[in-house]
C-alpha positions as a Python dict, from the first residue, in 0.01 Angstrom:
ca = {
    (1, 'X'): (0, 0, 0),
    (2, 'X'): (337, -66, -161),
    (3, 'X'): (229, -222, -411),
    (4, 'X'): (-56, 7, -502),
    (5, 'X'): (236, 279, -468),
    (6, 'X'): (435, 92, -692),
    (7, 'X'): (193, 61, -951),
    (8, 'X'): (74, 410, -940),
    (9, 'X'): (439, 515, -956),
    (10, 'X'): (495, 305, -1231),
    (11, 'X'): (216, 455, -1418),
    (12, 'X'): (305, 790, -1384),
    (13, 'X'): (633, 714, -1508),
    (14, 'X'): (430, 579, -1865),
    (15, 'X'): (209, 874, -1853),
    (16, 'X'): (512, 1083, -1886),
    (17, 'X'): (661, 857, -2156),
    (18, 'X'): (403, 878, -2352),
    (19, 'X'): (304, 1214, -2336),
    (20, 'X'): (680, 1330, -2420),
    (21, 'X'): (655, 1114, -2735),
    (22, 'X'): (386, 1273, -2835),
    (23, 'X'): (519, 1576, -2770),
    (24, 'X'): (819, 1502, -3016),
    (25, 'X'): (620, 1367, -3284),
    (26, 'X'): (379, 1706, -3301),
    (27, 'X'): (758, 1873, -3259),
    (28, 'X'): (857, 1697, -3557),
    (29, 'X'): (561, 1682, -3763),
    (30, 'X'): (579, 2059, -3710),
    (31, 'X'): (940, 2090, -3783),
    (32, 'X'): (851, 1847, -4144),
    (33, 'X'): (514, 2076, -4232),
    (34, 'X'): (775, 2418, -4204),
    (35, 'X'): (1028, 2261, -4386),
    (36, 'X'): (788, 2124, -4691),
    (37, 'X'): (558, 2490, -4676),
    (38, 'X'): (950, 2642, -4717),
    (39, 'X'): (1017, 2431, -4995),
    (40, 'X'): (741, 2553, -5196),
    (41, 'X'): (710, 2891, -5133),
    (42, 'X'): (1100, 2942, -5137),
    (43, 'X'): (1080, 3045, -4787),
    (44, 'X'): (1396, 3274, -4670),
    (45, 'X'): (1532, 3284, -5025),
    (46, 'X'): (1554, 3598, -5232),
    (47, 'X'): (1622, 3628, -5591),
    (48, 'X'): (1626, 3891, -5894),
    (49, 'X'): (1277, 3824, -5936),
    (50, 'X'): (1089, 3750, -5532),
    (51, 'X'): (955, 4102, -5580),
    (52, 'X'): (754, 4023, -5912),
    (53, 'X'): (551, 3796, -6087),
    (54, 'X'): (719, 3451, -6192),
    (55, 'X'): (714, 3088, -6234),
    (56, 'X'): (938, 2851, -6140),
    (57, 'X'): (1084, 2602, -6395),
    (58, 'X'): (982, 2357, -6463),
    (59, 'X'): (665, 2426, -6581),
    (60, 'X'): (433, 2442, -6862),
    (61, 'X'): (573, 2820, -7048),
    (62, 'X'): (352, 2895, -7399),
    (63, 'X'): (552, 3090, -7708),
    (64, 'X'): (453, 3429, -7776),
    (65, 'X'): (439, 3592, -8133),
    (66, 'X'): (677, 3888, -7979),
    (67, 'X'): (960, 3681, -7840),
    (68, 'X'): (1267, 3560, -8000),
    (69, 'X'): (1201, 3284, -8272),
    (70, 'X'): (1249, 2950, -8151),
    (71, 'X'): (1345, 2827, -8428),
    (72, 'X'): (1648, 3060, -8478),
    (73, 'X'): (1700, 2987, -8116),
    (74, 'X'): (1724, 2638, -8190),
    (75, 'X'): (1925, 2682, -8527),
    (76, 'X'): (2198, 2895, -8341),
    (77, 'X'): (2221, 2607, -7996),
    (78, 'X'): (2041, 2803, -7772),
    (79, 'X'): (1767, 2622, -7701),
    (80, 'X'): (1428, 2796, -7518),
    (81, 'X'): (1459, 3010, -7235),
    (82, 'X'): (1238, 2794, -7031),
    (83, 'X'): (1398, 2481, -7105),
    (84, 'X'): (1693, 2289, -6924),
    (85, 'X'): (1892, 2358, -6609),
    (86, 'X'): (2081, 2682, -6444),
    (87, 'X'): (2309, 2657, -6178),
    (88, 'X'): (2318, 2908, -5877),
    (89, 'X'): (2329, 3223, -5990),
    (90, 'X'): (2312, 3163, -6378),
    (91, 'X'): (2109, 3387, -6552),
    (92, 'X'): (2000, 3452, -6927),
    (93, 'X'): (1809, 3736, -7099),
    (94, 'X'): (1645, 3754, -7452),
    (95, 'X'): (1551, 4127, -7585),
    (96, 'X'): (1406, 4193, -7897),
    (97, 'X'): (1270, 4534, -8108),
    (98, 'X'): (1065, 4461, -8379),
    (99, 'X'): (791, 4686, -8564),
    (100, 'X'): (633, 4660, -8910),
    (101, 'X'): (985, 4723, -9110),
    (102, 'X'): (1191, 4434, -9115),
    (103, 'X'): (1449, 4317, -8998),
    (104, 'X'): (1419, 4304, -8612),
    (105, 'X'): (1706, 4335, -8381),
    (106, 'X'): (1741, 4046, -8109),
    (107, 'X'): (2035, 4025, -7822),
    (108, 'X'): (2083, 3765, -7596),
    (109, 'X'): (2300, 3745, -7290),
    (110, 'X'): (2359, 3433, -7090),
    (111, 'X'): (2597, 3478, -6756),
    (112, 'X'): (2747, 3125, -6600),
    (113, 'X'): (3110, 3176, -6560),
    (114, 'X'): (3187, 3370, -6837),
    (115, 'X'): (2925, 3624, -7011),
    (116, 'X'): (2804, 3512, -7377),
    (117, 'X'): (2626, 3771, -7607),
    (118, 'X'): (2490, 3781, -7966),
    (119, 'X'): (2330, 4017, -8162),
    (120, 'X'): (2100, 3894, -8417),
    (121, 'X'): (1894, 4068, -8717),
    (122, 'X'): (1608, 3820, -8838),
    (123, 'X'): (1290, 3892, -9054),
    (124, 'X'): (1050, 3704, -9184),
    (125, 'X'): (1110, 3447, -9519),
    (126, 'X'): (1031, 3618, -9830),
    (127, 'X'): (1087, 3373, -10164),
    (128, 'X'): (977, 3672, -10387),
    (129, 'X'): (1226, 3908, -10543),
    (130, 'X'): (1111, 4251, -10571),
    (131, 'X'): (1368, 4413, -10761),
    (132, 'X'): (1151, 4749, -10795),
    (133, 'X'): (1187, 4790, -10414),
    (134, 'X'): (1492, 4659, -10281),
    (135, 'X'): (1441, 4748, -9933),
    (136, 'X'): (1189, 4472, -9947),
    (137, 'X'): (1466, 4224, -9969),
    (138, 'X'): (1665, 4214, -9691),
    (139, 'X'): (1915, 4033, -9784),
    (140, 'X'): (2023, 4316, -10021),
    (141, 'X'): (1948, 4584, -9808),
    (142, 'X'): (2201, 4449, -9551),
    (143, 'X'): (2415, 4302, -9785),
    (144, 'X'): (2756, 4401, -9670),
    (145, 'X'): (2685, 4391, -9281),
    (146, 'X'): (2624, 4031, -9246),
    (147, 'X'): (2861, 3771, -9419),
    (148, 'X'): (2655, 3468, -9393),
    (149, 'X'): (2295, 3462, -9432),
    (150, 'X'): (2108, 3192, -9241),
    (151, 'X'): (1741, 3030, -9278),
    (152, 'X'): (1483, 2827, -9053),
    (153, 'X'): (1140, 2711, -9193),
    (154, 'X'): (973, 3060, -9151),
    (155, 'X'): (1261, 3314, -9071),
    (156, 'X'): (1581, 3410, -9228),
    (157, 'X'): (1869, 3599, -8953),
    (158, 'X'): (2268, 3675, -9013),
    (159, 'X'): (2504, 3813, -8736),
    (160, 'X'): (2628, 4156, -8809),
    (161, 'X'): (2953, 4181, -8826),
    (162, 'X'): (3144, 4417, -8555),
    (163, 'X'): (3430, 4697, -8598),
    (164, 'X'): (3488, 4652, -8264),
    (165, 'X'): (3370, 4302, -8060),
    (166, 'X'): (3123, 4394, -7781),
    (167, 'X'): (3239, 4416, -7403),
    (168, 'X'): (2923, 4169, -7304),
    (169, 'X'): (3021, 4193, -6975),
    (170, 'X'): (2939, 4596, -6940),
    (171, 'X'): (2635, 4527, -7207),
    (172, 'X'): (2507, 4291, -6916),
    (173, 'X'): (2558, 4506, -6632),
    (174, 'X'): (2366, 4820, -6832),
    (175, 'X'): (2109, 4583, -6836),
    (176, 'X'): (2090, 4454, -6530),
    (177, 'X'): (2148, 4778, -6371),
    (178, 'X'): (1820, 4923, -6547),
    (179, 'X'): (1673, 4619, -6353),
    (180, 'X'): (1516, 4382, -6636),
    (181, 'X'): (1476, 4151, -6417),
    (182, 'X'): (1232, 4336, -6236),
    (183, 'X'): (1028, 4608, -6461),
    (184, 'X'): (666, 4680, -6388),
    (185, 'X'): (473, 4534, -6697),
    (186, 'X'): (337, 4778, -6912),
    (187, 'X'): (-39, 4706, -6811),
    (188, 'X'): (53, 4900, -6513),
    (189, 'X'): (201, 5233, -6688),
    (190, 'X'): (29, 5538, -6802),
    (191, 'X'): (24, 5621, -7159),
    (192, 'X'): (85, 5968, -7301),
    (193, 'X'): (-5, 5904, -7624),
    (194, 'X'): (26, 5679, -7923),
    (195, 'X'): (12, 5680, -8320),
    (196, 'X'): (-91, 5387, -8502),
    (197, 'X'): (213, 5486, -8725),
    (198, 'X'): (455, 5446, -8447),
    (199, 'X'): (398, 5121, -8335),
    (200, 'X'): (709, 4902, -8209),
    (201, 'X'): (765, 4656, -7933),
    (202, 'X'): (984, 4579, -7720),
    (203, 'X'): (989, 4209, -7566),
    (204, 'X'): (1161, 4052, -7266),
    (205, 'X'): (1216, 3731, -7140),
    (206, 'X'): (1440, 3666, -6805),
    (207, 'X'): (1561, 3415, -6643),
    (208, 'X'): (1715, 3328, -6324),
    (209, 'X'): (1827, 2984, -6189),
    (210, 'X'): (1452, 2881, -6229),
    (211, 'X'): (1302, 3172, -6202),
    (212, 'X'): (1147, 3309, -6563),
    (213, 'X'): (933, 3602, -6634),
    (214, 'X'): (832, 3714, -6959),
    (215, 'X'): (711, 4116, -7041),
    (216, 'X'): (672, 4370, -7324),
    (217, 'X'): (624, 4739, -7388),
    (218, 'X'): (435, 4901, -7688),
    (219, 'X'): (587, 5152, -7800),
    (220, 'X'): (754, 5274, -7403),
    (221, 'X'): (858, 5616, -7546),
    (222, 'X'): (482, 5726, -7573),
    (223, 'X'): (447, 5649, -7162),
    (224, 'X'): (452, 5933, -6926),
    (225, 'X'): (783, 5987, -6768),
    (226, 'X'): (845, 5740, -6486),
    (227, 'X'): (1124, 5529, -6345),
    (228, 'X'): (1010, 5195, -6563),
    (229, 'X'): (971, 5388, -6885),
    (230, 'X'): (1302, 5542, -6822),
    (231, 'X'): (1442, 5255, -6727),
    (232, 'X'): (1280, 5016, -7034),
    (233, 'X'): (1433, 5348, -7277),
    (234, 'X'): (1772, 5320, -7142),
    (235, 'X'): (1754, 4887, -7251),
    (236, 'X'): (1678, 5077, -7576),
    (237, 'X'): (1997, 5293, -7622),
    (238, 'X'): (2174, 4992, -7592),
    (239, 'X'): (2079, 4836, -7810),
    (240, 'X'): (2119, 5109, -8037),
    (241, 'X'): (2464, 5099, -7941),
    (242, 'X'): (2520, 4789, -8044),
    (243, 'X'): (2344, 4846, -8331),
    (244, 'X'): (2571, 5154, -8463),
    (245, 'X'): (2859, 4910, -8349),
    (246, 'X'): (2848, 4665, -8676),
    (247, 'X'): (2972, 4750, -8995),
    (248, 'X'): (2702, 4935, -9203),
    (249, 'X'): (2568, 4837, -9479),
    (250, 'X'): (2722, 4958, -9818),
    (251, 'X'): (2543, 4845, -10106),
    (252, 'X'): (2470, 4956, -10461),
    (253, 'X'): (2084, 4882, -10478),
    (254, 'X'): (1881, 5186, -10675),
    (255, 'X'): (1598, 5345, -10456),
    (256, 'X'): (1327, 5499, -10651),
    (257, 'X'): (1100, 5801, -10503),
    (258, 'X'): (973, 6088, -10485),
    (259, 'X'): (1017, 6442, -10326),
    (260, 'X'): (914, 6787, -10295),
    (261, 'X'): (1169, 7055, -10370),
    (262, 'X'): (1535, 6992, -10390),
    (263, 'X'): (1652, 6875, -10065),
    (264, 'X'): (1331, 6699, -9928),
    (265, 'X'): (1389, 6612, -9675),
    (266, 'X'): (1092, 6380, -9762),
    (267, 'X'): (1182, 6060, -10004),
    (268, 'X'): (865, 5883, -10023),
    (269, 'X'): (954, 5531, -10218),
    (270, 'X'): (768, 5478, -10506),
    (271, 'X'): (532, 5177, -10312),
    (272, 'X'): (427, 5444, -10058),
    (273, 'X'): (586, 5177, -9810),
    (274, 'X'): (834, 5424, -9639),
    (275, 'X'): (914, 5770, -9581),
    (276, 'X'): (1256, 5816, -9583),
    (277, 'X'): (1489, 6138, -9445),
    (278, 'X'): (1703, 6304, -9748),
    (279, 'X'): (1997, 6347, -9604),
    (280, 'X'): (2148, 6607, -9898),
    (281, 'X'): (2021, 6814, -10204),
    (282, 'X'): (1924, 6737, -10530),
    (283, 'X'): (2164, 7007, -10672),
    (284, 'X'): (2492, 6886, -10567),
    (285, 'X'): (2392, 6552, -10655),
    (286, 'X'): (2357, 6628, -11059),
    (287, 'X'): (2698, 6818, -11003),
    (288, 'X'): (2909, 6463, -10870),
    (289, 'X'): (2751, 6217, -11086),
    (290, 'X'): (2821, 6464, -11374),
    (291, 'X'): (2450, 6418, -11493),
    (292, 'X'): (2347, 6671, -11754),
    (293, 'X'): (2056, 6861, -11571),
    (294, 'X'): (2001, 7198, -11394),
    (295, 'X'): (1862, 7190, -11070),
    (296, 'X'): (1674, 7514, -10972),
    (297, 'X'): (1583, 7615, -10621),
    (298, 'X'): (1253, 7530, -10623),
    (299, 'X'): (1022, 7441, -10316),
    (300, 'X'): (736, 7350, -10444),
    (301, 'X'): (848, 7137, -10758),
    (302, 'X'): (798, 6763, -10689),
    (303, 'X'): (1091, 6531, -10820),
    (304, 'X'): (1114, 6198, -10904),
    (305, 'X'): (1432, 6025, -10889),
    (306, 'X'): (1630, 5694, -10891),
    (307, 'X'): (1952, 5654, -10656),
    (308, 'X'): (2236, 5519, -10498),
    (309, 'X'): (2386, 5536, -10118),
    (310, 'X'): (2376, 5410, -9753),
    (311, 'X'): (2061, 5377, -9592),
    (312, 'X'): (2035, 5402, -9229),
    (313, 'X'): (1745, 5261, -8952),
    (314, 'X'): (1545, 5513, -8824),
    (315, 'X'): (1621, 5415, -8422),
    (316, 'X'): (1244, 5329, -8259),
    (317, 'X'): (1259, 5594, -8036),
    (318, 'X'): (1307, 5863, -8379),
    (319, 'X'): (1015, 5714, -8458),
    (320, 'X'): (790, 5955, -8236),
    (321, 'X'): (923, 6312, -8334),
    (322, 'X'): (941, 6236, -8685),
    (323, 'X'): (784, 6029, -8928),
    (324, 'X'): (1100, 5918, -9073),
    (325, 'X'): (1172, 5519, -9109),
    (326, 'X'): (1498, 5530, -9225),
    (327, 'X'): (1772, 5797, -9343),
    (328, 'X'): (1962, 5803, -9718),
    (329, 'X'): (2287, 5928, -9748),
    (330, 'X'): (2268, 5983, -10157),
    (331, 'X'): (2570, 5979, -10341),
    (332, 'X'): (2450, 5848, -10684),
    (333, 'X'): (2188, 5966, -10912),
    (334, 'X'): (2070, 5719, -11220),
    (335, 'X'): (1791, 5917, -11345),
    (336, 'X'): (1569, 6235, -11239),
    (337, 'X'): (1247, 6405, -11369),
    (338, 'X'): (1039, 6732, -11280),
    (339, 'X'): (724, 6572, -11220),
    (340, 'X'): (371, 6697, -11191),
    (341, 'X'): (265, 6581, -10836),
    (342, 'X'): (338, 6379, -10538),
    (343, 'X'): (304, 6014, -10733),
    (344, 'X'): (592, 5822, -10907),
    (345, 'X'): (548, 5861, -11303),
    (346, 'X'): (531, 5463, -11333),
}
């Protein structure tokens, strides 16, 4: 009986061995499934971007047409967005406007330690020298912004230069405060209304540690009023800030046009390419580049006429009140004609 005690005793004690080590080993196979389900679904990690569609780099990211050009990317040391490493809590963003009238405006902001921006006007390669319409050439219709013009196979960009250098850390925090990390994409907006004359787009890519996104808005000032279009607007201004920040262009190109009475304000260029505002009148024009004509008041008379002065963008958002592309400040007049109808005479 002792012995059979023993040995039942003895057994128990293995039972219990055993069934504790089993025990663990579930435990820890448990404990190792958690960890690795964690791992992959960042579990109990928040970011910029948890609340919205992302991917997590690295991974496979395809270009798109809207985005900054890789190749001036590349050109300037930037590199893509998707590419390489960030630390914790490194971020980058790439915004760009661009419509049917060259050139486009691009900023980028990259936050490590210190806060890097640039603000970049590019447009497409052009070998062709139009010298009846200037404002095709954009080299000459910046000329005096930009001191150095640069060129990549299929693009050509310069880097305006500034009266005043940009504070890039309050540029990023406008930004980030009108949450680009985390705007609804435009799919999901309502629409008021939109003019195939009015098209421009506005194109975003984020990133965050390894966290990108990548969105854009057609045309956001022709959505209903809401929080994102507000928000996407306010990215806008901005950028028009920094726009009206660099020097503006002062260059003695002749524009040749068209308009209807003596102060416009339509100047229709003689290509039918643009509608510009005519910011002045005909008759005070004559008067300060002493040219030997007498302008009547007359409303209805259609006038064609060759010019100097500064041109200004039209900012996107102008675009939907008026039908205005840019503005001319005229301070020169070459040459004018009374003229029989709304057409250039050659």
């Amino acid at each position: 009986m002792m012995i059979n005690m023993e040995v039942t005793g003895t057994s128990g004690v293995q039972g219990t061995k055993i069934t504790q080590s089993k025990r663990k080993t579930v435990i820890l196979t448990a404990v190792v499934a958690f960890i690795s389900v964690c791992m992959l679904s960042s579990c109990g990690s928040t970011h910029k971007m948890s609340k919205v569609e992302h991917v997590v780099l690295p991974t496979t990211v395809l270009s798109s047409p809207r985005a900054f050009p890789q190749e001036i990317a590349d050109s300037l040391g930037w590199g893509a967005m998707y590419d390489g490493t960030l630390g914790a809590e490194e971020e980058e963003f790439r915004v760009v406007l661009s419509s049917p009238i060259p050139p486009y405006h691009g900023l980028r902001i990259k936050k490590t330690k210190d806060i890097e921006g640039a603000y970049v006007l590019f447009w497409e390669k052009n070998d062709a020298i139009d010298v009846e319409s200037p404002q095709r050439n954009i080299r000459w219709f910046i000329q005096g912004e930009c001191k150095d013009f640069k060129e990549t196979a299929q693009f050509e960009y310069c880097i305006p230069e500034w009266f005043e250098e940009p504070d890039w850390q309050r540029v990023y925090q406008k930004f980030d405060q009108s949450d680009i990390w985390t705007l609804e994409p435009a799919d999901s907006l309502v629409r008021d209304t939109l003019s195939l004359e009015d098209e421009w787009v506005m194109h975003v890519e984020a990133r965050v540690e390894n966290y990108f996104r990548r969105y854009q808005y057609l045309s956001p000032d022709t959505y209903e009023k809401s929080s994102t279009s507000n928000d996407v607007l306010k990215m806008v201004s901005q950028m028009k800030d920094l726009r009206d920040a660099t020097i503006q262009r002062d260059n003695f190109n002749v524009y040749r046009g068209y308009m209807k009475g003596p102060s416009g304000p339509e100047f229709v260029l003689c290509d039918e390419s643009e509608t510009w505002y005519f910011d002045g009148h005909l008759e005070d024009l004559v008067v300060t580049s002493a040219y030997p004509v007498l302008i009547e008041e007359a409303s209805e008379q259609h006038f064609y006429v060759e010019l100097r002065g500064q041109v200004r963008d039209q900012w996107y958002t102008e675009w939907f009140d008026q039908s205005y592309t840019r503005v001319i400040f005229p301070d020169e007049i070459n040459e004018i004609q009374l003229i029989s109808g709304p057409k250039c005479p050659f």
